[in-house]
mmCIF file of the C-alpha atoms, coordinates in Angstrom:
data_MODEL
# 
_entry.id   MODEL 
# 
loop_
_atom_site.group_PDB 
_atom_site.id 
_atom_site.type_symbol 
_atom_site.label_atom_id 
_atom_site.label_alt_id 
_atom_site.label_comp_id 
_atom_site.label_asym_id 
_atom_site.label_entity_id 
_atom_site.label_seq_id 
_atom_site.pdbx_PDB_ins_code 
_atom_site.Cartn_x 
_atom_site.Cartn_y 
_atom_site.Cartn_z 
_atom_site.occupancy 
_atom_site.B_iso_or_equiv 
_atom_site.pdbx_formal_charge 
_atom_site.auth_seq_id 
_atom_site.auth_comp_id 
_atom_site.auth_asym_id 
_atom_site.auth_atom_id 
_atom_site.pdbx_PDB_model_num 
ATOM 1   C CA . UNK A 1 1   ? -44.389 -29.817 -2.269  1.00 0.00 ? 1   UNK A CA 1 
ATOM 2   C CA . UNK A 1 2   ? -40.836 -29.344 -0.370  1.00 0.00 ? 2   UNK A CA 1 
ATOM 3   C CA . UNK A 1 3   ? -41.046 -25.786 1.835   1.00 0.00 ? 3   UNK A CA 1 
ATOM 4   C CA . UNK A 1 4   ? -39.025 -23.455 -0.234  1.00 0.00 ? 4   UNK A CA 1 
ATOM 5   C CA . UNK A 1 5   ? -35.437 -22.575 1.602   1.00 0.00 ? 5   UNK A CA 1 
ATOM 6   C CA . UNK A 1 6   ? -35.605 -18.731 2.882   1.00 0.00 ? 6   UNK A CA 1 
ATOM 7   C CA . UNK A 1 7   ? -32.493 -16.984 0.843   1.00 0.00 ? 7   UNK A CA 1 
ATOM 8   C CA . UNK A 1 8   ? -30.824 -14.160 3.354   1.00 0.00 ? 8   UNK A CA 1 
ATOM 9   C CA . UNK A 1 9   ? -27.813 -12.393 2.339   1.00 0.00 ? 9   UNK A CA 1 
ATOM 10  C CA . UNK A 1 10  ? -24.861 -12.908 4.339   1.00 0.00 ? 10  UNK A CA 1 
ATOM 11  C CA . UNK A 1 11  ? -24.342 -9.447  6.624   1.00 0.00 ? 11  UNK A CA 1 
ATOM 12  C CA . UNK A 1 12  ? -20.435 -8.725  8.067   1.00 0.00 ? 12  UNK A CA 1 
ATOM 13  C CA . UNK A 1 13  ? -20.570 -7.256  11.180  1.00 0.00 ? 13  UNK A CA 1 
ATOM 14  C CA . UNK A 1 14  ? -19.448 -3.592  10.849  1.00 0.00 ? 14  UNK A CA 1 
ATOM 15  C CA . UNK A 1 15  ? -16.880 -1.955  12.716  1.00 0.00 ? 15  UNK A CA 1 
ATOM 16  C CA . UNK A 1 16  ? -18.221 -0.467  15.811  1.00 0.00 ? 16  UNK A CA 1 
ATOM 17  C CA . UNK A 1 17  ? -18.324 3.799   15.936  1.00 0.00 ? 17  UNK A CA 1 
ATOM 18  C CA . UNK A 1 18  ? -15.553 5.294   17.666  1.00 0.00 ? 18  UNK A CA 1 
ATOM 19  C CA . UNK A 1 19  ? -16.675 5.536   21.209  1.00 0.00 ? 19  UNK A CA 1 
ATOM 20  C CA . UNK A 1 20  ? -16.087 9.163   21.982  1.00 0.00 ? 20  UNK A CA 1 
ATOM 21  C CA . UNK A 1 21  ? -17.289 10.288  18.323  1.00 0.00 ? 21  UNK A CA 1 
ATOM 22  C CA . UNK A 1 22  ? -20.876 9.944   17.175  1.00 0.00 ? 22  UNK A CA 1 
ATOM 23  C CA . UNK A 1 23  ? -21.773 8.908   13.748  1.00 0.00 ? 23  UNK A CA 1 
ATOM 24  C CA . UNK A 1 24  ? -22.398 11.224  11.110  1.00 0.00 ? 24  UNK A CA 1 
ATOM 25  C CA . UNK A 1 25  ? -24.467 10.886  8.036   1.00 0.00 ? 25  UNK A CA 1 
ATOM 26  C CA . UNK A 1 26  ? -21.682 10.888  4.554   1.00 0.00 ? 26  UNK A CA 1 
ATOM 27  C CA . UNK A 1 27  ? -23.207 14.495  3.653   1.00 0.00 ? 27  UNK A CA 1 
ATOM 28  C CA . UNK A 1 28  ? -22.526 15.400  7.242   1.00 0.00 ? 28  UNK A CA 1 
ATOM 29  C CA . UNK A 1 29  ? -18.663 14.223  6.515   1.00 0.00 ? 29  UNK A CA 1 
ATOM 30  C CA . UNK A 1 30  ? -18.579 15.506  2.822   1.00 0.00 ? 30  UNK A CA 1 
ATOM 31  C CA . UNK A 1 31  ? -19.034 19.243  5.082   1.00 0.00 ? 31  UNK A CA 1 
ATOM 32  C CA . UNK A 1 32  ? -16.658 18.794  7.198   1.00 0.00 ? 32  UNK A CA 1 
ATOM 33  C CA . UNK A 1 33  ? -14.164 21.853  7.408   1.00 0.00 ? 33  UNK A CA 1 
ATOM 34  C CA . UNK A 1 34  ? -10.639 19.096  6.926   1.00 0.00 ? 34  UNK A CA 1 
ATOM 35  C CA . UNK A 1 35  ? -12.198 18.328  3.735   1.00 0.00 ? 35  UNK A CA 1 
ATOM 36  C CA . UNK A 1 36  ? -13.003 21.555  1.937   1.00 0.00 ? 36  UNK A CA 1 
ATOM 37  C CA . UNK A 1 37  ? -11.148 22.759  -0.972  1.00 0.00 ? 37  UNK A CA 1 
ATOM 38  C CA . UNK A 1 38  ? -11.299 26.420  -2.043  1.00 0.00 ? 38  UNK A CA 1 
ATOM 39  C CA . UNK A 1 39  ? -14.101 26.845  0.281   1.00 0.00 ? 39  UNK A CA 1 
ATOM 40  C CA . UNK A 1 40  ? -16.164 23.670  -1.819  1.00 0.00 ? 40  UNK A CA 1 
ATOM 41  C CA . UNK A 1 41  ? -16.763 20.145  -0.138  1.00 0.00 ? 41  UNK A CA 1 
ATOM 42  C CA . UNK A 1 42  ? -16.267 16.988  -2.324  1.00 0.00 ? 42  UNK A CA 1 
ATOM 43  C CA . UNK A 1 43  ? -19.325 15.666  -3.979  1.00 0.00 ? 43  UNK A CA 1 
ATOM 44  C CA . UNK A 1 44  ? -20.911 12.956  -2.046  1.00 0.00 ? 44  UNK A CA 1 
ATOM 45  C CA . UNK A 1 45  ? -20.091 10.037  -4.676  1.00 0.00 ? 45  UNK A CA 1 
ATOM 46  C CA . UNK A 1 46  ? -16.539 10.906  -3.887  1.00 0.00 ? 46  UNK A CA 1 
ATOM 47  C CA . UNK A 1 47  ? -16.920 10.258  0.029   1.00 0.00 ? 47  UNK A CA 1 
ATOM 48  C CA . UNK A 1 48  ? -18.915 6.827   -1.340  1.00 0.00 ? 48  UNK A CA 1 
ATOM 49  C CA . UNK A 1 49  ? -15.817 6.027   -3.294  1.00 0.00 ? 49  UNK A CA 1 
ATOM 50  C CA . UNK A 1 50  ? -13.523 6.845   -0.323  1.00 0.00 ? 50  UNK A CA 1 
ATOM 51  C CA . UNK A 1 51  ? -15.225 4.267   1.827   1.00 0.00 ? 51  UNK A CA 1 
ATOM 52  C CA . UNK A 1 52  ? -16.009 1.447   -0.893  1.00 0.00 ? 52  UNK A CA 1 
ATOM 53  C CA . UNK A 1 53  ? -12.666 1.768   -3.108  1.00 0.00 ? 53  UNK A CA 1 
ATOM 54  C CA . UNK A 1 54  ? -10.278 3.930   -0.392  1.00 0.00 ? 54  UNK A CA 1 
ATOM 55  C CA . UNK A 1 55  ? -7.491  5.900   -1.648  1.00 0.00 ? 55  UNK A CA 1 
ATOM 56  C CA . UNK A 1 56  ? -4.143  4.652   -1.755  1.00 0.00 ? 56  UNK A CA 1 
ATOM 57  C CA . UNK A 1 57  ? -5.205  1.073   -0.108  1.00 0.00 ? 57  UNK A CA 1 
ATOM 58  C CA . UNK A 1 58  ? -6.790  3.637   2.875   1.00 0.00 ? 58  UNK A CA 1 
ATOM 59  C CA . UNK A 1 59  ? -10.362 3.367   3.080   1.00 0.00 ? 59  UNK A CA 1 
ATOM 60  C CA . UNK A 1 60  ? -12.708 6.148   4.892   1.00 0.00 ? 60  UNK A CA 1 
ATOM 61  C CA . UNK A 1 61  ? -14.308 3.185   7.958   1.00 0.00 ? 61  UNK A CA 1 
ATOM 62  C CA . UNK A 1 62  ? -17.655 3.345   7.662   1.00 0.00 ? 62  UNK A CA 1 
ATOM 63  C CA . UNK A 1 63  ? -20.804 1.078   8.985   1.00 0.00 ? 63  UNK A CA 1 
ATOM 64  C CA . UNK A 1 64  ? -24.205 0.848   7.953   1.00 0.00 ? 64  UNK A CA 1 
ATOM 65  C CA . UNK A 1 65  ? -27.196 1.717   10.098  1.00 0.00 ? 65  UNK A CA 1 
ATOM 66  C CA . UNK A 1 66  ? -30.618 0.258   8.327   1.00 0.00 ? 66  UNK A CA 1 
ATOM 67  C CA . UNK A 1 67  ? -30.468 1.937   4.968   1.00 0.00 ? 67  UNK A CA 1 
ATOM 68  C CA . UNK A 1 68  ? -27.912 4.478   5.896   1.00 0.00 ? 68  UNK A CA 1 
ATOM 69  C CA . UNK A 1 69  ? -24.201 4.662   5.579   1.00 0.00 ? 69  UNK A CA 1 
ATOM 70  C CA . UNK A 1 70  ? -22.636 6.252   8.606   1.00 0.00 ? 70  UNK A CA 1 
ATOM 71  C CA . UNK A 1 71  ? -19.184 7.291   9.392   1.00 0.00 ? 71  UNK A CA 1 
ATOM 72  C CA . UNK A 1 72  ? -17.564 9.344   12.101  1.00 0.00 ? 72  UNK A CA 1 
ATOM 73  C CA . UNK A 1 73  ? -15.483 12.514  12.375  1.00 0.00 ? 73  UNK A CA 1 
ATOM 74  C CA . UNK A 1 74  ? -12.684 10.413  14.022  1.00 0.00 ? 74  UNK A CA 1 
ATOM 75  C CA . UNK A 1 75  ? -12.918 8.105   11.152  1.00 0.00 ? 75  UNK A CA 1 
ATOM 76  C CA . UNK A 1 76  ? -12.824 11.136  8.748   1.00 0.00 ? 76  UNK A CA 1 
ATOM 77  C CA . UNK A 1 77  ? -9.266  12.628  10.212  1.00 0.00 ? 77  UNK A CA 1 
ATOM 78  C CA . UNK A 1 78  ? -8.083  8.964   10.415  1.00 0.00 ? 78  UNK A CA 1 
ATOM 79  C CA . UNK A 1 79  ? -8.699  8.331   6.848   1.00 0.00 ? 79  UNK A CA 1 
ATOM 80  C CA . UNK A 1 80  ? -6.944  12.037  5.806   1.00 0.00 ? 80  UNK A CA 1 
ATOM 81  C CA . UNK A 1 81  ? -4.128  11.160  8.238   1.00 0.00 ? 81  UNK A CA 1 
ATOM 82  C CA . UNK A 1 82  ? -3.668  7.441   6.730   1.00 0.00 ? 82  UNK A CA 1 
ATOM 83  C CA . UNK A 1 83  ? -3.901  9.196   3.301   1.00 0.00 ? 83  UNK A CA 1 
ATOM 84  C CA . UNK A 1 84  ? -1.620  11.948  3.659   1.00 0.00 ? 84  UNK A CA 1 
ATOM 85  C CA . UNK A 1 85  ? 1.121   10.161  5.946   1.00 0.00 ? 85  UNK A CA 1 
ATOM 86  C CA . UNK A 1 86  ? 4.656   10.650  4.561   1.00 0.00 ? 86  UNK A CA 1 
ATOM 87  C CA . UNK A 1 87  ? 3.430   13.382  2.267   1.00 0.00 ? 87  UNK A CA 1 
ATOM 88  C CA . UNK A 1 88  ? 5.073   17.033  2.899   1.00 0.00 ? 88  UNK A CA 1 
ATOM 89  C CA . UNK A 1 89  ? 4.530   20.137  0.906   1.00 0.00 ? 89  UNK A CA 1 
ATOM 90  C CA . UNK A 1 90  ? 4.697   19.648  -3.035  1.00 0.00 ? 90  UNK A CA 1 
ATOM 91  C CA . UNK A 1 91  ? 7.860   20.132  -4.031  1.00 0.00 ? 91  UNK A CA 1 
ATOM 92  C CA . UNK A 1 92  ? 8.513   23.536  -6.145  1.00 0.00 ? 92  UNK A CA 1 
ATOM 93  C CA . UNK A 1 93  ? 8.126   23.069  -9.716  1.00 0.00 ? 93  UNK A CA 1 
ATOM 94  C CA . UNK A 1 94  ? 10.802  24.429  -11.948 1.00 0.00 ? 94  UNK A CA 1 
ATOM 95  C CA . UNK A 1 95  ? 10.289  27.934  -13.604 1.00 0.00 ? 95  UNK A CA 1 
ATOM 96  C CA . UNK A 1 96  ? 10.194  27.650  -17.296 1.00 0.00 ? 96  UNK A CA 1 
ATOM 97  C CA . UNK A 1 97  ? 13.156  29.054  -17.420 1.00 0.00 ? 97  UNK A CA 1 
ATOM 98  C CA . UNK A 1 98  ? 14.560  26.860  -15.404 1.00 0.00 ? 98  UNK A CA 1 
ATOM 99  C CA . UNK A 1 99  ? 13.214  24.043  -17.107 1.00 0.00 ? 99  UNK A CA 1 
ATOM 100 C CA . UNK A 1 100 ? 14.856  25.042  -20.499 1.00 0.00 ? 100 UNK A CA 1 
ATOM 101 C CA . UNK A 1 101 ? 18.293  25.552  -19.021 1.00 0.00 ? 101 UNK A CA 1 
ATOM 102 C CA . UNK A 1 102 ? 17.845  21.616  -17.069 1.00 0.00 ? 102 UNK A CA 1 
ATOM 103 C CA . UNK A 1 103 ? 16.654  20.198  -21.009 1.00 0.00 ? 103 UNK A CA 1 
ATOM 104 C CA . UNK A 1 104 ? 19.870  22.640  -22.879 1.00 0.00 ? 104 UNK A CA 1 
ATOM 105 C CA . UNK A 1 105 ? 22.367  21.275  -19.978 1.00 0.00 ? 105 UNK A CA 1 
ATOM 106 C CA . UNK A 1 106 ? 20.728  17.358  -20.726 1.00 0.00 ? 106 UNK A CA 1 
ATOM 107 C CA . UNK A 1 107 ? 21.174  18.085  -24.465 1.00 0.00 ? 107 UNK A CA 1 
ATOM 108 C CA . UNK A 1 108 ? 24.133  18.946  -24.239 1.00 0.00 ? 108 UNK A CA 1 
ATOM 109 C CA . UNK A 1 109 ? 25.873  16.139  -21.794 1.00 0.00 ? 109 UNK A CA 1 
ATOM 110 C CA . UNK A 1 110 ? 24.218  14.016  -24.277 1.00 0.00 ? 110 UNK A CA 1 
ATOM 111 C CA . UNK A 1 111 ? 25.886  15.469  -27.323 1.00 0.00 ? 111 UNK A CA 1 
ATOM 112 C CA . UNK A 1 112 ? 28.917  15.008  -25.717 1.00 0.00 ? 112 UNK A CA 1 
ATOM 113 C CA . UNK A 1 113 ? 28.797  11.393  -24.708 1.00 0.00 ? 113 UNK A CA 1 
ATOM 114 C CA . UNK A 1 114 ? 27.651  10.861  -28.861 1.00 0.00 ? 114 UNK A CA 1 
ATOM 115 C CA . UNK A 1 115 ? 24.107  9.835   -27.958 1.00 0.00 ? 115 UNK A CA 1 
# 
């Protein structure tokens, strides 16, 4: 009987931890004070889904140690900065005031040119 051919998953080699930054566990980055809103961290799943599907094509760089996922706090300000770059303030919304005179004034052009 032909030995029987060992099947091992293929393993990428993960990015190496930033060398001034040790690795922290994803619960460890979900509490991380640059992530809290209102006071509240994001639910793990959410860090999961930043490092497996990203945000924006950014992904949170991540590695895995045996059974554990790590990341790093560098890697955690890298990914918000990647995310965030270009963004500034929201812009103000309009009032709803302000909103009614923009749809009157719209209306109204449009009345005019017989639309």
């Amino acid at each position: 009987m032909p030995a029987k051919k060992s099947r091992s998953r293929p393993t990428a080699v993960p990015p190496a931890p930033v060398a001034d930054d040790d690795g922290i566990s994803v619960n460890s980055a979900s509490l991380m004070p640059e992530l809290l809103c209102d006071g509240k961290p994001p639910h793990i799943a959410t860090v999961f889904r930043w490092i497996t599907t990203g945000v924006k094509g950014v992904k949170l760089r991540a590695w895995r140690i045996g059974s554990k996922i790590t990341t790093s706090r560098a890697a955690v300000r890298e990914f918000l900065e990647r995310v965030n770059a270009g963004q500034t303030a929201d812009p103000a919304r309009p009032t709803g005031a302000e909103a009614s005179r923009a749809h009157r004034a719209a209306a109204s052009r449009l009345a005019k040119a017989g639309i």
